[in-house]
C-alpha positions in Angstrom: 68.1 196.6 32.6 66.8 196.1 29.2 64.7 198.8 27.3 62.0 198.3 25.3 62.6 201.7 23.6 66.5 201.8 22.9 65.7 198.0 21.9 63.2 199.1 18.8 65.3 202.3 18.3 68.3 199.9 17.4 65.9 197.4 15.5 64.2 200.3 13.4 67.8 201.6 12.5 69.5 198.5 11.6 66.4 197.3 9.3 66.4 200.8 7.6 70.1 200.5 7.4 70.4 197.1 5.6 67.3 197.8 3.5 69.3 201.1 2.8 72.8 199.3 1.9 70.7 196.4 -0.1 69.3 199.8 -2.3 72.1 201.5 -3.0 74.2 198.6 -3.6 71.3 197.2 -6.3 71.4 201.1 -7.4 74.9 201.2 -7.7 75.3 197.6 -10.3 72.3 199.6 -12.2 74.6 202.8 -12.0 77.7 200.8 -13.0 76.1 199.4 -16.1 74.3 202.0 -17.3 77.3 204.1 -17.3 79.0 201.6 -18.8 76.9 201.1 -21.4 76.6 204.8 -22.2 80.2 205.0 -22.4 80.3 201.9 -24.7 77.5 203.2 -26.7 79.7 206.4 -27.1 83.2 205.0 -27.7 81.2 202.9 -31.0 79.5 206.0 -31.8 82.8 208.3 -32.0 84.7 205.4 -33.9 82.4 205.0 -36.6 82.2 208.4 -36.8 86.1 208.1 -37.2 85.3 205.7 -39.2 83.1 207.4 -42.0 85.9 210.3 -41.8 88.8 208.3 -42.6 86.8 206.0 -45.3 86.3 209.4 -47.2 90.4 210.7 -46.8 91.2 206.9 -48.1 88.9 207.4 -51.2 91.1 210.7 -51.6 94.7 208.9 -50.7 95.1 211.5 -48.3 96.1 209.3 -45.8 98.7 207.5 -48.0 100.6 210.4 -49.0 101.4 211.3 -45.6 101.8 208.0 -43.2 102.5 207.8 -39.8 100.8 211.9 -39.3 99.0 212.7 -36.1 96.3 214.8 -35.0 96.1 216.5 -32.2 93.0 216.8 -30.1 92.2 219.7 -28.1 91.1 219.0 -24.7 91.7 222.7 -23.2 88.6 224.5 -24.8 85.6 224.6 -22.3 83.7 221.0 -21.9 81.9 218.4 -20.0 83.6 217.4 -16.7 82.6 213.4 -17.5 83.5 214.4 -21.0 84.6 210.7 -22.6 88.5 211.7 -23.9 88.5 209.5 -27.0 92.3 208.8 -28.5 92.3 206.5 -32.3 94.6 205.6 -34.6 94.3 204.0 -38.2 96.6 201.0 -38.9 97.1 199.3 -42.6 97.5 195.7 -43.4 101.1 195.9 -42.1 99.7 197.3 -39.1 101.7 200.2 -40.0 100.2 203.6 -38.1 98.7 205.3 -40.9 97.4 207.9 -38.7 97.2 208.5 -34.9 96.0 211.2 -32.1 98.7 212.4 -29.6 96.6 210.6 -27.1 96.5 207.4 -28.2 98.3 205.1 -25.7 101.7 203.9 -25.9 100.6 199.9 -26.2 103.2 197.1 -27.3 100.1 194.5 -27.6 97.4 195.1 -30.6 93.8 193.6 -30.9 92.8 192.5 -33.8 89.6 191.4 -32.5 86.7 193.2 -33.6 84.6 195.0 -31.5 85.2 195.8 -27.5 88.0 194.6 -25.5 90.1 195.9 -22.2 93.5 196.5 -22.3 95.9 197.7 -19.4 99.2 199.4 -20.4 100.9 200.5 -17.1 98.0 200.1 -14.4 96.3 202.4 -16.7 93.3 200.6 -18.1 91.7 201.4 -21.5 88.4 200.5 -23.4 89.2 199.6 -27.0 86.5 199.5 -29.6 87.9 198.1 -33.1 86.2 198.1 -36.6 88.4 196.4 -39.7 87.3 198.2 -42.7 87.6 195.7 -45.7 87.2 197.5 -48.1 90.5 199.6 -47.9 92.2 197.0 -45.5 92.9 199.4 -42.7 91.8 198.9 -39.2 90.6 201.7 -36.5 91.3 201.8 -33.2 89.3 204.1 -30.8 90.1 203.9 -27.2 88.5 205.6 -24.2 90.2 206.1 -20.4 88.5 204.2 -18.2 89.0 207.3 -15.6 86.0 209.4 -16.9 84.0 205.9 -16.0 85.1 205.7 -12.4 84.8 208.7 -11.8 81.1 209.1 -12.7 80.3 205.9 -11.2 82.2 207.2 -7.8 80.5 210.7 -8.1 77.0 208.4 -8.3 78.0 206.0 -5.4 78.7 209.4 -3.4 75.7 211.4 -3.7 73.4 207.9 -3.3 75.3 208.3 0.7 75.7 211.3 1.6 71.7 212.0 2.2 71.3 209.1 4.3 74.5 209.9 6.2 73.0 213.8 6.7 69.4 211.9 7.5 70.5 209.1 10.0 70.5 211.5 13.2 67.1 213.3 12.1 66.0 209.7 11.8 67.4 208.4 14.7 65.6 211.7 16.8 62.6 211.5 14.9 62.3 207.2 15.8 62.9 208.1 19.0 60.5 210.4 19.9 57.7 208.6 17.8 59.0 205.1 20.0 58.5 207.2 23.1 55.0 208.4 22.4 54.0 205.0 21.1 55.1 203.6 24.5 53.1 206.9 26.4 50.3 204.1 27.4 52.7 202.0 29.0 53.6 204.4 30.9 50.5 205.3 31.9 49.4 202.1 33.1 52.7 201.8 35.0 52.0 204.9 36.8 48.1 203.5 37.2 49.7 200.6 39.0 52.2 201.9 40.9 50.2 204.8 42.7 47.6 201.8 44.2 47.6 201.2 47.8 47.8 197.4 48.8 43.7 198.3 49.1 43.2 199.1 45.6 42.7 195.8 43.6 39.7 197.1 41.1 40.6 195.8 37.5 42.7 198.3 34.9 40.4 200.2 32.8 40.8 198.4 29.4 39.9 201.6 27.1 42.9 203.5 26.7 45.3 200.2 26.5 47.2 199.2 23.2 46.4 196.1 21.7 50.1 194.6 22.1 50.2 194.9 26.2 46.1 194.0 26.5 46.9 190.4 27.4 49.7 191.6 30.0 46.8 194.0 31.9 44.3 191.1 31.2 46.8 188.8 33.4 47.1 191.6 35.9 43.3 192.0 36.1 43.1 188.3 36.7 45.6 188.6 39.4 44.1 191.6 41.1 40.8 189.6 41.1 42.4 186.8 43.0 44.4 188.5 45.4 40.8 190.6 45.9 39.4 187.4 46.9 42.4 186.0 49.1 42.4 189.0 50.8 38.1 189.2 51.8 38.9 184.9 52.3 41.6 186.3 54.6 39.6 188.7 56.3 36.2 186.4 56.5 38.8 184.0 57.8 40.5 186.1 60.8 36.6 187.5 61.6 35.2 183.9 62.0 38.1 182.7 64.1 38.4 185.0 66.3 34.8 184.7 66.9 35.1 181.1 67.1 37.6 181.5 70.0 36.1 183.8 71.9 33.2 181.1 73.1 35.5 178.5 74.2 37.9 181.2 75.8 34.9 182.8 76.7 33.7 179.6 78.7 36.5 178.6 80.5 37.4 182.2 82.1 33.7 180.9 83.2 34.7 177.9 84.5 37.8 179.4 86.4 35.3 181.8 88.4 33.2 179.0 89.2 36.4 177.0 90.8 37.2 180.1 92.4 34.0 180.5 94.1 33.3 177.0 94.8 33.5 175.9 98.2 32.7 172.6 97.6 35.7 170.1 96.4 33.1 168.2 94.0 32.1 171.6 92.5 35.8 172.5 91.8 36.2 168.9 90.4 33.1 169.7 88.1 34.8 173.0 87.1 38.2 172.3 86.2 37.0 169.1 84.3 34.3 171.6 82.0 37.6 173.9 81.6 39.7 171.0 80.2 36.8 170.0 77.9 37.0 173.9 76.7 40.7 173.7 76.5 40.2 170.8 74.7 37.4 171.6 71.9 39.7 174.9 71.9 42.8 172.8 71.0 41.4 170.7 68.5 39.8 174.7 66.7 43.4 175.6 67.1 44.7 172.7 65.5 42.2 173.0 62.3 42.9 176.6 62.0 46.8 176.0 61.4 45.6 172.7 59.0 43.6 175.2 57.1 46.2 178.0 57.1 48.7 175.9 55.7 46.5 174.2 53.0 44.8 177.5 51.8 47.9 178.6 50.3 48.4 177.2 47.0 50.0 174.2 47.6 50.9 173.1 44.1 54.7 174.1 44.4 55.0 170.9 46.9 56.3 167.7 45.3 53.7 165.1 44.7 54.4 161.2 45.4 53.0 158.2 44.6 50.6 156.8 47.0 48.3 153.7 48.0 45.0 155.1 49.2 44.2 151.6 50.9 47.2 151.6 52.7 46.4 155.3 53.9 42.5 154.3 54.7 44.0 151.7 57.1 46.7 154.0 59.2 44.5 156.4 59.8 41.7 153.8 60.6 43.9 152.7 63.2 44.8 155.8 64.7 41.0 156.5 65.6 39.6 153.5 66.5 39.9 154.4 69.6 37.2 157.4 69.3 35.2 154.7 67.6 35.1 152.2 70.2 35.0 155.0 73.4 31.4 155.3 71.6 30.8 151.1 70.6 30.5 152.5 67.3 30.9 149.3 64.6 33.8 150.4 62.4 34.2 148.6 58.9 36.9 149.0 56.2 36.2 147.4 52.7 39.1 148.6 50.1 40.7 146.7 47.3 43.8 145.2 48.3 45.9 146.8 45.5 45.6 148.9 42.2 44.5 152.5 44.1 47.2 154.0 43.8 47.2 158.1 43.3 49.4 161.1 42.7 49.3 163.5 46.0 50.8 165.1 49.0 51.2 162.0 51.7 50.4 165.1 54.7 47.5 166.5 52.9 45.6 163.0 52.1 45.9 161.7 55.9 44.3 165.3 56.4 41.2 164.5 54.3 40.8 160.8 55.5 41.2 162.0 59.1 39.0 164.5 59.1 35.9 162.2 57.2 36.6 159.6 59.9 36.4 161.6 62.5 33.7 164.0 61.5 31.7 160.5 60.5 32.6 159.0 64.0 31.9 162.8 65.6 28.2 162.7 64.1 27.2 159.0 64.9 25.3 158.0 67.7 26.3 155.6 70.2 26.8 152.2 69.3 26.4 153.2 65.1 28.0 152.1 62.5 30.8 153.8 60.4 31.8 152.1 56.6 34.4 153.1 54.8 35.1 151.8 51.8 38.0 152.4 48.1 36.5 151.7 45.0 39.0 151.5 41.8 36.9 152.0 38.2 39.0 152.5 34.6 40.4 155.9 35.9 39.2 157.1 39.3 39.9 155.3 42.9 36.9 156.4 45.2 37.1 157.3 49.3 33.7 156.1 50.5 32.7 157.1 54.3 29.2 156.3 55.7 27.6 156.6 58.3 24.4 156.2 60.2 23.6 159.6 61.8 21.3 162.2 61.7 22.3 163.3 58.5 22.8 166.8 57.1 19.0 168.6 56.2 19.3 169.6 52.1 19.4 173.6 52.8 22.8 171.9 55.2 23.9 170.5 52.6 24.6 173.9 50.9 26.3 175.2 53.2 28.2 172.1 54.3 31.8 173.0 53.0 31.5 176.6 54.5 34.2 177.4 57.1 32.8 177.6 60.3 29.4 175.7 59.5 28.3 173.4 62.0 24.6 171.0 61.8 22.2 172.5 63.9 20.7 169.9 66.8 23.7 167.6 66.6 24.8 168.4 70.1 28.2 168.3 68.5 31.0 170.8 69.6 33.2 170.5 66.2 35.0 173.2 64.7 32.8 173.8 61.5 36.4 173.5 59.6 37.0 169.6 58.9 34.9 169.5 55.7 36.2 172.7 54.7 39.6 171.3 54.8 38.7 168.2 53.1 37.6 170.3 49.7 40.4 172.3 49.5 42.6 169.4 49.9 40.5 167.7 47.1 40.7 171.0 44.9 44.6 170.8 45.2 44.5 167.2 43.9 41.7 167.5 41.0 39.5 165.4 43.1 35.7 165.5 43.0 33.5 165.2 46.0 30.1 164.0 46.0 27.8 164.0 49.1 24.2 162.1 50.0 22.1 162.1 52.8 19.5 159.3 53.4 16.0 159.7 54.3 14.0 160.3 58.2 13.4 156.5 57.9 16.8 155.3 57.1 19.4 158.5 58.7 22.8 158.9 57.8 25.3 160.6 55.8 28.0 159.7 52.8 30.9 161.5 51.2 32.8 160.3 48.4 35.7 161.4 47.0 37.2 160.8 43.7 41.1 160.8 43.1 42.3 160.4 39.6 44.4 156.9 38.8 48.0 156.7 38.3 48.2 156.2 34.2 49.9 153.3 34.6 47.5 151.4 37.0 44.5 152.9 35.3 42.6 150.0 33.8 41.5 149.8 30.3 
């Protein structure tokens, strides 16, 4: 499992290390040529130093009286440890040694090139810093070790390491603990979360959160407020069914005493035919119940297909003419022949046109008239069902998607779910319903509902 705090422990280190390296490494160049420069400023100090010292022996011939002499340089009184060990010689026109120090390299090649120059002799490397005095026509040659260079430089390199190397464990302990405090909130609200029951579903308190997780609980907070509301649907839901049951249950135990105490064969016929009506309008609760339990869910992880909502008017029309004609009810379909063609679940839709058809032919008086009718505009193909009932009173009509809600004085026994169903169904498929109820002197009821267009059928 991945950690958030071994995760920015490693991050924090590794940028402090490379911003470290990219430091010292910058540090060191500067290092490198400033001690290279010191030493260079040195070497052409000493040699014209040299310089003024041998210009004043030539004025005197000392030099030419004794060629070839040598001077030894005493390196074992007390000195500096980067102390630069400086060997010259002086060379005539000939380039004859006129004089030398016992340091001097043993070199076959000369420069004559004035000014600085590097020269190896036998992997030893030497800076050489020549001046050609014309006036005399001698040339001096002081040369400098390059050991006492890379040794500083080294020595510089060394001590730029060695405190980071000593700090990276206090840093690393020191990160870690200020990562683990910073992260004290999120552990908090984890422990906030995991001690609720299944009960406890009141947002996160907001106050103590860091600003970096506030969407995260903002999310949750949305989520707890959903489930909070699934779960009182859930509970409204179980209540009103089993209330719902309990008449029709309720009247056929009725029923079954009745056929039990009648003596009377017509009486027992009367009896057993109310207990399959209740078994019946208990059936058909049943059925709309286990609709409505499978459609509450969110639905939206089903496929979706392509379908003609004509061609889906008509099945379903056909299915329940029956109802229709048991009651001489005039049953009309007017829908375009092509073009209304939508995106939705195939089981879902015959749901919704099923249950407007029969809660239109459920609420119309014998011998009505049911229309039906799809519309296709630019974007939207419209499911029209009329009818010519008693229509639904306006303070109905607020209540008319309610679970459970039936019209009062229909003398209906529906379910109180069909509508219900039909506007979740339409929710799943971004579909808008829109209801009207004529006046006393002309009754009846419509529903529309709206499906969006296929984009390619929708016309421009």
């Amino acid at each position: 499992m991945s950690s958030i705090r071994r995760r920015l422990l490693v991050v924090l280190l590794t940028i402090m290390t490379l911003g470290w390296l990219i430091m010292a490494i910058t540090g060191y160049l500067a290092a490198k040529r400033e001690v290279e420069e010191l030493f260079d400023a040195q070497l052409a100090q000493s040699a014209r130093v040299l310089h003024a010292l041998v210009d004043l022996q030539l004025d005197e011939d000392n030099i030419y009286n004794r060629p070839g002499g040598r001077i030894q340089l005493d390196y074992d009184q007390p000195g500096h440890l980067y102390e630069s060990r400086v060997a010259f010689r002086v060379l005539d026109r000939s380039n004859e040694v006129l004089l030398q120090s016992d340091s001097f390299p043993k070199i076959r090649t000369l420069t004559t090139i004035p000014g600085y120059s590097d020269i190896t002799e036998n992997s030893d490397r030497w800076r050489y810093f020549v001046i050609h005095d014309l006036k005399h026509s001698v040339t001096l040659e002081v040369a400098q070790h390059y050991q006492p260079r890379d040794e500083l430089i080294a020595d510089i390199a060394r001590q730029s390491l060695l405190p980071f190397i000593f700090m990276l464990p206090v840093m690393t302990i020191l990160i870690w603990v200020g990562i683990t405090r910073g992260l004290r909130p999120l552990r908090t609200t984890a422990n906030d979360i995991s001690s609720r029951t299944p009960a406890t579903l009141q947002a996160i308190d907001q106050r103590n959160v860091p600003q970096e997780i506030l969407p995260l609980i903002n999310s949750l907070n949305k989520l707890f407020e959903r489930l909070k509301y699934a779960m009182e649907s859930e509970r409204r839901f179980t209540m009103d069914a089993a209330h719902e049951l309990r008449t029709p249950l309720a009247a056929i135990k009725t029923q079954a005493q009745v056929a039990l105490r009648a003596t009377e064969g017509r009486e027992q016929v009367q009896a057993v035919e109310h207990i399959i009506s209740g078994v019946d309008r208990a059936s058909h609760l049943v059925r709309q119940l286990l609709v409505l339990a499978r459609v509450d869910p969110d639905a939206s992880v089903q496929e979706y297909e392509k379908l003609d909502l004509t061609v889906l008017l008509r099945e379903v029309a056909d299915d329940i003419k029956t109802a229709a004609d048991d009651k001489q009810i005039s049953f009309h379909i007017t829908a375009e022949t092509q073009g209304a063609l939508i995106l939705g679940q195939h089981q879902l839709i015959d749901v919704l046109i099923r249950n407007l058809l029969d809660n239109a032919i459920r609420y119309t008086p014998p011998r009505g008239e049911v229309l039906c009718r799809v519309n296709v505009t630019n974007t939207h193909a419209c499911l029209t069902v009329s009818d010519n009932g008693p229509g639904v009173s306006d303070k109905g009509l607020k209540r008319i998607f309610d679970r459970f809600h039936r019209g009062i004085g229909t003398g209906q026994n529906g379910s109180g779910l069909g509508l219900s169903i039909v506007k979740r169904i339409a929710e799943l498929h971004d579909a808008s319903i829109e209801t009207r109820t004529r006046t006393k002197a002309d009754p009846g009821f419509t529903i529309a509902v709206s499906f969006h267009l296929l984009p390619s059928v929708s016309k421009g």
